[in-house]
PDB file with one MODEL, atoms N, CA, C and O in Angstrom:
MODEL        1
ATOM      1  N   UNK A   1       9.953 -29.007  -2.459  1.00  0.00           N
ATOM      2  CA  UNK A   1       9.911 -28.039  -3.536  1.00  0.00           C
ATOM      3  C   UNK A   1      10.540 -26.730  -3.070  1.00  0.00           C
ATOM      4  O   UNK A   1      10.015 -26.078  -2.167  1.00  0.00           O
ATOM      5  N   UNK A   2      11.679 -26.333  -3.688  1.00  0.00           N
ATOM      6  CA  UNK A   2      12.172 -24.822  -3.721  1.00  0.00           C
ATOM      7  C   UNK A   2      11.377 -23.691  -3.987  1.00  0.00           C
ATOM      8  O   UNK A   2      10.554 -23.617  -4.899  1.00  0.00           O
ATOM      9  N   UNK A   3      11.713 -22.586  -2.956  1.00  0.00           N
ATOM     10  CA  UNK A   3      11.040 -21.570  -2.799  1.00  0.00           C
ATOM     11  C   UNK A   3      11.546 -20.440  -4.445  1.00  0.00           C
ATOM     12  O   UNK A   3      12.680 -20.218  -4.871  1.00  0.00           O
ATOM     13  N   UNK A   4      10.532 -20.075  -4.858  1.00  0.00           N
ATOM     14  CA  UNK A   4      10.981 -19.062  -6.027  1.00  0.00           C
ATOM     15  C   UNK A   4      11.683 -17.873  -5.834  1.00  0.00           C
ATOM     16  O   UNK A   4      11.236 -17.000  -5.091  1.00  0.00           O
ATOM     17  N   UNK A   5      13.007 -17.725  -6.581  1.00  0.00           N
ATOM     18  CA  UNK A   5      13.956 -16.572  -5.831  1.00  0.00           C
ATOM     19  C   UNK A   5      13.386 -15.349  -6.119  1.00  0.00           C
ATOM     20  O   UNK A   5      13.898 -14.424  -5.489  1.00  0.00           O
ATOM     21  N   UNK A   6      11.874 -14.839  -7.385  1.00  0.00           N
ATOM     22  CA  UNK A   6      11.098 -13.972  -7.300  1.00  0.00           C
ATOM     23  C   UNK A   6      12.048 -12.780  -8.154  1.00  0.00           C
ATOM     24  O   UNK A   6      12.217 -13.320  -9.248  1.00  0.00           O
ATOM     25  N   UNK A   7      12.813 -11.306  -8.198  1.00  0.00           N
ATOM     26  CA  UNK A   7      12.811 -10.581  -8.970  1.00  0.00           C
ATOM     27  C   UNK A   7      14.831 -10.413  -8.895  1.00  0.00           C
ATOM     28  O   UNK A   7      15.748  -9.772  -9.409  1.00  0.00           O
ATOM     29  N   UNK A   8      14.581 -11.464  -7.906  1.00  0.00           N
ATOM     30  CA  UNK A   8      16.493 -11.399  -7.917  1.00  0.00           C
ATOM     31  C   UNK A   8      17.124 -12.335  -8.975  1.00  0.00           C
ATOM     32  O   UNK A   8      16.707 -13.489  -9.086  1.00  0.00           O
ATOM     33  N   UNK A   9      18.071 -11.883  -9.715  1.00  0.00           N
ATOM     34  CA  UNK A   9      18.620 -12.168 -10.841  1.00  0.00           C
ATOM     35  C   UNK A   9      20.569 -12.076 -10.098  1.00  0.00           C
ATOM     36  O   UNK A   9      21.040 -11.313  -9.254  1.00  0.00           O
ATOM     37  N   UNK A  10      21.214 -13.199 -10.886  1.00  0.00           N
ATOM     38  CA  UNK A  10      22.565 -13.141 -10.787  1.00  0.00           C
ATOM     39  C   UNK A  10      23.279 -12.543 -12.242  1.00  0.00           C
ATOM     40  O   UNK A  10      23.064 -13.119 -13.308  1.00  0.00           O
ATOM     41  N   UNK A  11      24.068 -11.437 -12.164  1.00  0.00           N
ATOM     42  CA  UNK A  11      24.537 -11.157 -13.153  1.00  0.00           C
ATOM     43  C   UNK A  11      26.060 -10.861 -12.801  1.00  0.00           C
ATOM     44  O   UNK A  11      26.600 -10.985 -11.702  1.00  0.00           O
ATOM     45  N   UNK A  12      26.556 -10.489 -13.864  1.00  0.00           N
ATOM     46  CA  UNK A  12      28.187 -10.385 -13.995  1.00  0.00           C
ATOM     47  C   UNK A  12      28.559  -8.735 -14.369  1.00  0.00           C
ATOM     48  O   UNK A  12      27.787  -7.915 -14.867  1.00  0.00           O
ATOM     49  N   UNK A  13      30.042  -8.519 -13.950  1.00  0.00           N
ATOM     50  CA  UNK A  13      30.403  -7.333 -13.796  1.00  0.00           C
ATOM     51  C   UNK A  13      31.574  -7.809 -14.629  1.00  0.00           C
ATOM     52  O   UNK A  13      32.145  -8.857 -14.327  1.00  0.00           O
ATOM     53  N   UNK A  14      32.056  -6.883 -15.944  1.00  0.00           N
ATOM     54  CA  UNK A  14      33.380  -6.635 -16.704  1.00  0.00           C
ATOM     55  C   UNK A  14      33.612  -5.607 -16.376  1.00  0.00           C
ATOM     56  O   UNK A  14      32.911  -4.663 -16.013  1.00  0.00           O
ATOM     57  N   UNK A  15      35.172  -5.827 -16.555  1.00  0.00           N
ATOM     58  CA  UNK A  15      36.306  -4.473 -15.849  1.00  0.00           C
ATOM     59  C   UNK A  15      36.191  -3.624 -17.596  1.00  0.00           C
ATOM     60  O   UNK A  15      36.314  -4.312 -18.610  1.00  0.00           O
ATOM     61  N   UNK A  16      35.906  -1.852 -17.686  1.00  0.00           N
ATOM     62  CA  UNK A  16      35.836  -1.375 -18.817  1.00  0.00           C
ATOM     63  C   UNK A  16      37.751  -0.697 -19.259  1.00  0.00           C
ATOM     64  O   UNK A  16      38.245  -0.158 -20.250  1.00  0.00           O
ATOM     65  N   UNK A  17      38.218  -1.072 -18.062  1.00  0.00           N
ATOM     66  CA  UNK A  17      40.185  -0.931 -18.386  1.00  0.00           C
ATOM     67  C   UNK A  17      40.342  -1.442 -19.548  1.00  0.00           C
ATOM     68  O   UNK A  17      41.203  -0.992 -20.304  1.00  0.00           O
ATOM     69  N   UNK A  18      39.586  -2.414 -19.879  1.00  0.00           N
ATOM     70  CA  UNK A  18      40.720  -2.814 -21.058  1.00  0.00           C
ATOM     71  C   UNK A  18      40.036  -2.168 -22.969  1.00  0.00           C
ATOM     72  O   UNK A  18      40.631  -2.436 -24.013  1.00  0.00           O
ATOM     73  N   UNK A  19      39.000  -1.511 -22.901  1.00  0.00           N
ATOM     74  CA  UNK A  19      38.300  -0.744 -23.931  1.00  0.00           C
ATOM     75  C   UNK A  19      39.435   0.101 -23.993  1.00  0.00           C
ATOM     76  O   UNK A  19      39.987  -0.036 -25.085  1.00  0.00           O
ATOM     77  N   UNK A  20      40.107   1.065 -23.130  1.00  0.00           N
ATOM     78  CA  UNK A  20      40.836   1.708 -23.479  1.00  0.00           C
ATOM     79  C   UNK A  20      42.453   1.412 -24.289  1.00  0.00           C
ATOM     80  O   UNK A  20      43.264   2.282 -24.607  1.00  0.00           O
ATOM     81  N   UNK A  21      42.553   0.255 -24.439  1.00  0.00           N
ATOM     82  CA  UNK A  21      44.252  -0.668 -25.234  1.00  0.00           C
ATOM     83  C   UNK A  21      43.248  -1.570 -25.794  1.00  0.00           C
ATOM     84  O   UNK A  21      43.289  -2.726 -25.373  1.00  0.00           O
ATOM     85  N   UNK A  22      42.168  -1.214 -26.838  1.00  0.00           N
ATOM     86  CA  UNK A  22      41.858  -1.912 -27.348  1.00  0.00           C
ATOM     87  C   UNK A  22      41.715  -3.461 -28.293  1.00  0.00           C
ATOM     88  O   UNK A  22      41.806  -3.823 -29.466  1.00  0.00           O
ATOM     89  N   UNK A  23      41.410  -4.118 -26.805  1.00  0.00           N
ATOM     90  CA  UNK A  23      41.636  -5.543 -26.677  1.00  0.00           C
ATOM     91  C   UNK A  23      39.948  -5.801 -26.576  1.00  0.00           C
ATOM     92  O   UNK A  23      39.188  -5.014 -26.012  1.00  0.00           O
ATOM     93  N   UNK A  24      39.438  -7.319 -27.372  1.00  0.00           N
ATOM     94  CA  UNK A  24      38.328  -7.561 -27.918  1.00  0.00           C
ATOM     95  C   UNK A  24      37.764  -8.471 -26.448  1.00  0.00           C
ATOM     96  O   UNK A  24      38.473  -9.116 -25.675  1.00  0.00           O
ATOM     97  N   UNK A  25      36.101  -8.241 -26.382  1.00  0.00           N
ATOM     98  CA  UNK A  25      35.786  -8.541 -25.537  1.00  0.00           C
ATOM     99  C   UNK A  25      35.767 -10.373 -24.933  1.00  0.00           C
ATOM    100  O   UNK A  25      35.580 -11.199 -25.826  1.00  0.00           O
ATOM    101  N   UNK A  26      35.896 -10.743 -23.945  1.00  0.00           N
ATOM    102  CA  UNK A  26      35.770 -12.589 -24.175  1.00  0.00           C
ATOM    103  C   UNK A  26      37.028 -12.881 -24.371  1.00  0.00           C
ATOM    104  O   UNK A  26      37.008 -13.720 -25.272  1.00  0.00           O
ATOM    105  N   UNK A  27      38.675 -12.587 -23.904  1.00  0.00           N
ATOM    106  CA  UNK A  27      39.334 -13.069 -24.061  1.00  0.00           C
ATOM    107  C   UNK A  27      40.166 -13.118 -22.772  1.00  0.00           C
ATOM    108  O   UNK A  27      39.861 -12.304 -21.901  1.00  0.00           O
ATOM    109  N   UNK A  28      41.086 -13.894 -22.558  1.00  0.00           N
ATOM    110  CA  UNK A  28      41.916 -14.001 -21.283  1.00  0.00           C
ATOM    111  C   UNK A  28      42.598 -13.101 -20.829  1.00  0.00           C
ATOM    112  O   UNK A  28      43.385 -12.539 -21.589  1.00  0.00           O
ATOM    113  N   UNK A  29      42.470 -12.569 -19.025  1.00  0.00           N
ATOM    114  CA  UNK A  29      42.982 -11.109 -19.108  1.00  0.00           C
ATOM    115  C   UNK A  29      42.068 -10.396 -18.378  1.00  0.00           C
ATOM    116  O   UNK A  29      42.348  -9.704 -17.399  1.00  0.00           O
ATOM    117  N   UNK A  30      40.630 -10.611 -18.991  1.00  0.00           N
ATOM    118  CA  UNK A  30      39.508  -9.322 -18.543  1.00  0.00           C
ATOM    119  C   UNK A  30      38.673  -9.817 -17.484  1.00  0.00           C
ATOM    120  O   UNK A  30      37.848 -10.720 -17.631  1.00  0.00           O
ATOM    121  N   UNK A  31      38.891  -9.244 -16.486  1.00  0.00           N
ATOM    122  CA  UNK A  31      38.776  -9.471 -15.020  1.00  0.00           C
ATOM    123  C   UNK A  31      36.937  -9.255 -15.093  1.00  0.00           C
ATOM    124  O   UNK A  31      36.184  -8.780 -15.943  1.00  0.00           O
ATOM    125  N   UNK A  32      36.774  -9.749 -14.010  1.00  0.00           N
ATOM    126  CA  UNK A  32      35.080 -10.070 -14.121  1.00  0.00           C
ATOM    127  C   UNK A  32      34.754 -10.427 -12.485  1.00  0.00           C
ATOM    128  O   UNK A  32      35.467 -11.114 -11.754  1.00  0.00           O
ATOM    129  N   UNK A  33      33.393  -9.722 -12.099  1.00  0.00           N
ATOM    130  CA  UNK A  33      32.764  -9.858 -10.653  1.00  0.00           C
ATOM    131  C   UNK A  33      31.182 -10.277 -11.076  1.00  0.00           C
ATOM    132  O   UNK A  33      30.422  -9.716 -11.865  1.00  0.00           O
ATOM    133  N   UNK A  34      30.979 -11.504 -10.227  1.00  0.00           N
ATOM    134  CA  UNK A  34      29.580 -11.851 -10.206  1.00  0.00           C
ATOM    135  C   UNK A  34      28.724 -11.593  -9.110  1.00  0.00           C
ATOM    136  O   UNK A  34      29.132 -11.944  -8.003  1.00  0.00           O
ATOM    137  N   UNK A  35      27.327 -10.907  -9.221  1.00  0.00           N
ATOM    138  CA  UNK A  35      26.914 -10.515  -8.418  1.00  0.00           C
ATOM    139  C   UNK A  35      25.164 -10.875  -8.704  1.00  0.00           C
ATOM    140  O   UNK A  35      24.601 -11.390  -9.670  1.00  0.00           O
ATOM    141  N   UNK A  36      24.667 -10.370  -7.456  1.00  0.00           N
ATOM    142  CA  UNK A  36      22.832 -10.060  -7.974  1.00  0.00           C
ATOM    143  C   UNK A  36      22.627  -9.151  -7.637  1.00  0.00           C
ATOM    144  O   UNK A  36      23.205  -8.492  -6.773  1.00  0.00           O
ATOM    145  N   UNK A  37      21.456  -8.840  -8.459  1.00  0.00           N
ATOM    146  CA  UNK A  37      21.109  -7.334  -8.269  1.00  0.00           C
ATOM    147  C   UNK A  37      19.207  -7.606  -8.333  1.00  0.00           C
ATOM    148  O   UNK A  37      18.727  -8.442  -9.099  1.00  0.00           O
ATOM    149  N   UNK A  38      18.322  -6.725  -7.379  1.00  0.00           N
ATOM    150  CA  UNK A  38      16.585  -6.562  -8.211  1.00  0.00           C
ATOM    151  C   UNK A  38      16.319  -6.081  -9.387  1.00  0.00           C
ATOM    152  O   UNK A  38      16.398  -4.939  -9.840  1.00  0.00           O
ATOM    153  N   UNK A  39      15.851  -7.518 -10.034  1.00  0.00           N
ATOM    154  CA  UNK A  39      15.144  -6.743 -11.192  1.00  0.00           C
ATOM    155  C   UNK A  39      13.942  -5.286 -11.317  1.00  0.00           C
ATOM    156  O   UNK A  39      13.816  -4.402 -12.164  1.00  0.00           O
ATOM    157  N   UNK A  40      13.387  -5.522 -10.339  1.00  0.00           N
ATOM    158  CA  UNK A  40      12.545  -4.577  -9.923  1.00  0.00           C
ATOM    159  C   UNK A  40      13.087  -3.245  -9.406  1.00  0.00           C
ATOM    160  O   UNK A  40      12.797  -2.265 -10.092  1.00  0.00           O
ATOM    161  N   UNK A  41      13.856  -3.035  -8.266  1.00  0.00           N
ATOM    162  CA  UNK A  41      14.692  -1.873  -8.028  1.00  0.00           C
ATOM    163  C   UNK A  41      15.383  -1.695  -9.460  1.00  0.00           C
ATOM    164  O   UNK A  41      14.831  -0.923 -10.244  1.00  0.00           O
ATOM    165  N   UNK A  42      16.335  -2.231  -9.784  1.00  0.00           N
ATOM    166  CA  UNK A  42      17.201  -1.503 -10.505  1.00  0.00           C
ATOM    167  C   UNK A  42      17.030  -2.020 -11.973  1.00  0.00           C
ATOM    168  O   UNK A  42      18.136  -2.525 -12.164  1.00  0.00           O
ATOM    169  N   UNK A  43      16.361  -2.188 -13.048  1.00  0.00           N
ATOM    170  CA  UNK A  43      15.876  -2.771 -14.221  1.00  0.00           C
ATOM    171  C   UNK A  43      17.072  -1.802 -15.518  1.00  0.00           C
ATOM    172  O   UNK A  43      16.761  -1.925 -16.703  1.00  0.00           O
ATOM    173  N   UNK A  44      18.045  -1.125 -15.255  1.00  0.00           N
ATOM    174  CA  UNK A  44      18.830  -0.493 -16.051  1.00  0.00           C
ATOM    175  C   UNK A  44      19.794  -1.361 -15.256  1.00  0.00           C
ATOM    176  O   UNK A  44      19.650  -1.877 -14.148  1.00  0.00           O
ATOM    177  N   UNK A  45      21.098  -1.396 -16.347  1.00  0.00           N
ATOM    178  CA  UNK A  45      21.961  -1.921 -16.140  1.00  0.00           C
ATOM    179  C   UNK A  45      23.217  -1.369 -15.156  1.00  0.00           C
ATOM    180  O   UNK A  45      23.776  -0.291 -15.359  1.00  0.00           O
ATOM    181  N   UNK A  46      23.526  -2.175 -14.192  1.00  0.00           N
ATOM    182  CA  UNK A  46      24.627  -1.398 -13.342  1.00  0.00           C
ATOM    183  C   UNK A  46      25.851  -0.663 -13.455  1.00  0.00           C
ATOM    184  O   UNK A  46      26.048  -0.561 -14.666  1.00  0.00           O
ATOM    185  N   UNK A  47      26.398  -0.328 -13.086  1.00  0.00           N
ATOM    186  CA  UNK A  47      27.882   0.686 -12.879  1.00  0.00           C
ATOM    187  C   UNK A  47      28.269   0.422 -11.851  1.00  0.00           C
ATOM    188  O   UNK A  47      27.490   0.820 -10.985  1.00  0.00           O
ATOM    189  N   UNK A  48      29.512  -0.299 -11.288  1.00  0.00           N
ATOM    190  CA  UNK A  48      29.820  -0.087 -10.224  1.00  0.00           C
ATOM    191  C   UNK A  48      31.459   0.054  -9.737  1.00  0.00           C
ATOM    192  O   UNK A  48      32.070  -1.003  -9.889  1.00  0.00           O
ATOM    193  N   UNK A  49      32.287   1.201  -9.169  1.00  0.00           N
ATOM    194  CA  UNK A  49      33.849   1.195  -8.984  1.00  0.00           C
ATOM    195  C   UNK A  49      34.212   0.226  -8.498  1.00  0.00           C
ATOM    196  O   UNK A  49      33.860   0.178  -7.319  1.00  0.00           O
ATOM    197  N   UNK A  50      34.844  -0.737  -8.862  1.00  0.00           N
ATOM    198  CA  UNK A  50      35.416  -1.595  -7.995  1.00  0.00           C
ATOM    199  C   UNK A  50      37.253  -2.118  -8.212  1.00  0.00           C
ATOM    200  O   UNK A  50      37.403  -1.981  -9.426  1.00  0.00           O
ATOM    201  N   UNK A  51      38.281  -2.493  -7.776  1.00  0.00           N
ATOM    202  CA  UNK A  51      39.159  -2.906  -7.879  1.00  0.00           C
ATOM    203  C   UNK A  51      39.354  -4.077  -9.116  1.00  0.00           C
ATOM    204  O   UNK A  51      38.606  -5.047  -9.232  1.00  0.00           O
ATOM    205  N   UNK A  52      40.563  -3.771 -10.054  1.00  0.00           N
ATOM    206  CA  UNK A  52      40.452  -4.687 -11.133  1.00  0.00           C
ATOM    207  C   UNK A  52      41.913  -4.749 -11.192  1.00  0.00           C
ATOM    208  O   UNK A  52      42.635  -3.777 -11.414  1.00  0.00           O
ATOM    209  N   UNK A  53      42.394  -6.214 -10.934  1.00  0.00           N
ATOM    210  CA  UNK A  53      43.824  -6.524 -10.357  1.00  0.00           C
ATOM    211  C   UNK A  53      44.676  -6.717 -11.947  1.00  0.00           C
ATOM    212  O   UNK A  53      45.817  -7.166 -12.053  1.00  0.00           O
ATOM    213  N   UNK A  54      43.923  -6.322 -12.933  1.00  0.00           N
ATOM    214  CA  UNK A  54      44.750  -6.920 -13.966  1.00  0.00           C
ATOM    215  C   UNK A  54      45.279  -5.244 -14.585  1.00  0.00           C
ATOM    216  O   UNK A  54      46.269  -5.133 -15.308  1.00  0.00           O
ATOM    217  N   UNK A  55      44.333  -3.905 -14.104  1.00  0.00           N
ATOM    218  CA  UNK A  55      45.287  -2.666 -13.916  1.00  0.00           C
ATOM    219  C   UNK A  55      45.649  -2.297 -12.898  1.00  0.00           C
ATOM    220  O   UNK A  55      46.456  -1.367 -12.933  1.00  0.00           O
ATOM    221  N   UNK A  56      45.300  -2.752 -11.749  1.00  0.00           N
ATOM    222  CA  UNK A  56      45.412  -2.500 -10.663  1.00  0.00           C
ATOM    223  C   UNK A  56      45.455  -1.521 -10.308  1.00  0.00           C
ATOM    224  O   UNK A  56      46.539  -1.045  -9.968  1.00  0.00           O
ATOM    225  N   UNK A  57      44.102  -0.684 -10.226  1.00  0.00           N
ATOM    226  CA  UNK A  57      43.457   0.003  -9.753  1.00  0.00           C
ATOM    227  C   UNK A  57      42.216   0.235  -9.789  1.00  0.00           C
ATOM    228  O   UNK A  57      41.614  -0.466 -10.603  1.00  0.00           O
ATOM    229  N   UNK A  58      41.444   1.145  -9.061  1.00  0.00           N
ATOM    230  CA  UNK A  58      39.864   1.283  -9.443  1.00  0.00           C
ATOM    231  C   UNK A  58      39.129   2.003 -10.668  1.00  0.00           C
ATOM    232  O   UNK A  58      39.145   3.171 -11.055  1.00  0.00           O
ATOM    233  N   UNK A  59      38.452   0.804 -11.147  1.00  0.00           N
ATOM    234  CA  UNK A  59      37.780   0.982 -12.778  1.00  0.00           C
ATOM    235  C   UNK A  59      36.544   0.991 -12.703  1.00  0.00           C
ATOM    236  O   UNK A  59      36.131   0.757 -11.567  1.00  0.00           O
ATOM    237  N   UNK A  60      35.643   1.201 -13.600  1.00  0.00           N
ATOM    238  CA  UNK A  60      34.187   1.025 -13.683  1.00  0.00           C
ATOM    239  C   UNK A  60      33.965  -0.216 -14.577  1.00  0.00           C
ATOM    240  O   UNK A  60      34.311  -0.520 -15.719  1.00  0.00           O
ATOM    241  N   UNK A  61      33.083  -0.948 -13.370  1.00  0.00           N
ATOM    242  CA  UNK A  61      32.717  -1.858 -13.631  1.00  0.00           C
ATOM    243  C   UNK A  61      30.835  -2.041 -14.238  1.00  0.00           C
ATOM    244  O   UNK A  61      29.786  -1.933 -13.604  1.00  0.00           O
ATOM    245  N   UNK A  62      31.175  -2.426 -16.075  1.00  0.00           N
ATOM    246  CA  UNK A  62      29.313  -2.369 -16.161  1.00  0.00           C
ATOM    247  C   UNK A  62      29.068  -3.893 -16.446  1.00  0.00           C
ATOM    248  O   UNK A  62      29.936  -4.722 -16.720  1.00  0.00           O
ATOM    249  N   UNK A  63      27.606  -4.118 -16.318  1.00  0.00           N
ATOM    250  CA  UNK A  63      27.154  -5.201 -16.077  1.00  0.00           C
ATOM    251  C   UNK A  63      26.913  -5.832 -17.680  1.00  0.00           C
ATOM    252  O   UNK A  63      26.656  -5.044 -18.590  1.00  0.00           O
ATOM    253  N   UNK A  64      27.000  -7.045 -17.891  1.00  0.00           N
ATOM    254  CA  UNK A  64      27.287  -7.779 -19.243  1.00  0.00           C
ATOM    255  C   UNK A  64      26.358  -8.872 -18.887  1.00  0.00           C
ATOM    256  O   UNK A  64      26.065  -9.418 -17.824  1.00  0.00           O
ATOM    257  N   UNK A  65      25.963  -9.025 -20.209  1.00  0.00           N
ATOM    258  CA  UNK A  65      24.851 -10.114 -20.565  1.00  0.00           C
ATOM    259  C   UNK A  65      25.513 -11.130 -20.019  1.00  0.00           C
ATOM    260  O   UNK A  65      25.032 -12.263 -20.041  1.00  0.00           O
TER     261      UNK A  65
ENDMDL
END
């Protein structure tokens, strides 16, 4: 029997580059990082700068259902 992974959750990171050339969300193109984060530490949703090769450069990355 597997141990319970407890308050850690895997979630996903969208690149917000492309809000600005308003292009609709869910389509081919929009670069994406999967990650985990504590539910407990951090229970608001993330922000994080990271590299997004489809503007190629550093964007803010927020976390998506």
């Amino acid at each position: 029997m597997g141990k319970n992974k407890g308050a850690r959750i895997t979630i996903t990171l969208e690149c917000t580059c492309q809000d600005s050339n308003n292009i609709t969300k869910r389509k081919n193109g929009i670069f994406r990082y999967t990650t985990s984060k504590n539910r407990r530490n951090t229970p608001n949703r993330l922000q994080i700068n990271k590299f997004c090769p489809n503007c190629n450069c550093h964007s803010t990355f927020k976390e998506i259902k």
